[in-house]
N, C-alpha and C positions, 0 to 999 in steps of 0.2 A: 430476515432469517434466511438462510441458505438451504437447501435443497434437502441432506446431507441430516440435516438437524431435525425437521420434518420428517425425512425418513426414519429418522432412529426412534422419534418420538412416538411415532403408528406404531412401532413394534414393542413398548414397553407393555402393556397389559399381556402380551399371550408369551413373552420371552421371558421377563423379569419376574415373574411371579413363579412359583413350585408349579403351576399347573400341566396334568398332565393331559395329552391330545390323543387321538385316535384318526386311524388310515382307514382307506378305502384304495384300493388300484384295480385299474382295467387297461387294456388295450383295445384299441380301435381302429379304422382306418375310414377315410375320406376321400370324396372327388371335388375338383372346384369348383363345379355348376352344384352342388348340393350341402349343408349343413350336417349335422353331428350334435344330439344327443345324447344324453345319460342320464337316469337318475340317481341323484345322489342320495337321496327321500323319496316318499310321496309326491311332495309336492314341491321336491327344490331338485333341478337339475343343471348338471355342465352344459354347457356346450360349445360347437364353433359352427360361427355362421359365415358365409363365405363371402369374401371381399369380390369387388368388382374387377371386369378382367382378367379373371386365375391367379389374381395377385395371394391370395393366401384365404386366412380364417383371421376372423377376431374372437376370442375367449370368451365366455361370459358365464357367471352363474346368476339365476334366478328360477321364479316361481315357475313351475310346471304350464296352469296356465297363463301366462305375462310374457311381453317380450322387453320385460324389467331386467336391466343388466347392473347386479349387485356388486360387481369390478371394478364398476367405472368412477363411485365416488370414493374407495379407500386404494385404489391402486395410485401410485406414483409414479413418472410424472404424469398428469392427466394429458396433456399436450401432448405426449410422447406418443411411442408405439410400441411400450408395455405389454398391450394386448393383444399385439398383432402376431400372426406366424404364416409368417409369410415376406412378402419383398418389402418398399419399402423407404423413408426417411435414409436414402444412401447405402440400404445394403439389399445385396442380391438374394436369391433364393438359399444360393449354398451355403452364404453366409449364417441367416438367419435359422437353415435347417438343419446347421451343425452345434448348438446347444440348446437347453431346455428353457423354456418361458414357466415362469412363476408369476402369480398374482393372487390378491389376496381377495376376497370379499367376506362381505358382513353377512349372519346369519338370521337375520330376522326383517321381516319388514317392515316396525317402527326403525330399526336401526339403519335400514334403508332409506325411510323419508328421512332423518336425522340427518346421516353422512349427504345426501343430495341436498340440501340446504345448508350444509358447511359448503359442499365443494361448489356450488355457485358463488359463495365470496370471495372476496381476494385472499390469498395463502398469507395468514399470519401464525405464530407462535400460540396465539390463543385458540385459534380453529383447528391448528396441529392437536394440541391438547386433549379438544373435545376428540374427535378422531378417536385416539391412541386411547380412549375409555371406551369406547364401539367395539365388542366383540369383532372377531374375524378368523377366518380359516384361510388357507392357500388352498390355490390347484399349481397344479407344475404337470408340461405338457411337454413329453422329451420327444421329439421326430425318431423314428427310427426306419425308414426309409420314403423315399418319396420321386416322385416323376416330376422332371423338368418339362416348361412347356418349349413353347417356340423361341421363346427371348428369356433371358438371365432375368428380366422380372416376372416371367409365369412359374405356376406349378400347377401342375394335372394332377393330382393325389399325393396322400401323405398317409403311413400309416404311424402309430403314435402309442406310448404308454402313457397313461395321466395316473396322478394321483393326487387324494385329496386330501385332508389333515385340517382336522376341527377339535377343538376343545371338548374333552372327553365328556362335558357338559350335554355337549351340544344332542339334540334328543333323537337322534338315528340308530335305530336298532339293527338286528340280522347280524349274521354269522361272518359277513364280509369284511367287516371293520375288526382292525386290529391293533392294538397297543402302541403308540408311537410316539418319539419324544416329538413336543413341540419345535416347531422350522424356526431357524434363527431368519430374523428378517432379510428379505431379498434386497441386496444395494445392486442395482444396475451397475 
């Protein structure tokens, strides 16, 4: 099974169905010797934790207190660098800090241990499957200015809009969240 087909597959429960999502957005900004939260709950936050070198952030949501990253088993490719913002598999800083990263994670932590014992097997059509029945929400994480460091692969800060889009389901309260169509899935 191709890349391609797996991808489309993750996104059939939160696309294909009438359901309707809900937003959260904030802005922030970062340095490369230090990390970035947020909460997006109680007890579930964003975040970016910063790569070696000033090379960038990697994305990640999980529990409050955990350094569980709920990205890393329903984001596609896992090999890749999806989660990265920052330099990089062949691309510079500028490259990388002139569009928005998206990725998706799961909302629960059985559905956490679930997806992390799919994504240790090999990628088949039947693991896709399970997947694509996993709840999930996006973050999408647009740069909106940022400092180069010394070399085309550093960067000294970054400041950023994120936002996040969950299934109107999903149980976060407050006055912050606002009505939003569900995100058509993210093809790289």
């Amino acid at each position: 099974m191709d890349l391609r087909t797996v991808l489309v597959a993750l996104a059939i429960p939160l696309c294909a169905s009438a359901q309707q999502c809900k937003q959260i957005a904030f802005s922030g900004s970062v340095r490369s010797e230090s990390g970035y939260s947020y909460p997006i709950t109680p007890n579930l936050r964003f975040r970016l934790t910063p790569l070696k070198d000033d090379w960038g952030w990697t994305v990640s949501v999980g529990p409050r207190d955990s350094e569980e990253d709920w990205v890393y088993p329903v984001t596609y490719p896992r090999a890749g660098e999806q989660q990265i913002i920052g330099t990089g598999y062949g691309s510079s800083v500028q490259d990388k800090m002139s569009y928005s990263t998206a990725v998706w994670f799961v909302l629960t932590e059985s559905d956490f241990i679930q997806s992390s014992k799919i994504a240790s097997e090999p990628t088949s059509e039947d693991n896709a499957r399970k997947v694509a029945q996993i709840g999930k929400g996006q973050v999408t994480v647009k740069p909106l200015k940022y400092g180069k460091g010394d070399s085309p692969e550093t960067i000294k800060w970054m400041s950023f809009r994120a936002s996040v889009v969950v299934p109107r389901s999903f149980p976060a309260r407050g006055s912050r969240w606002i009505s939003a169509s569900c995100p058509p899935f993210y093809l790289p």
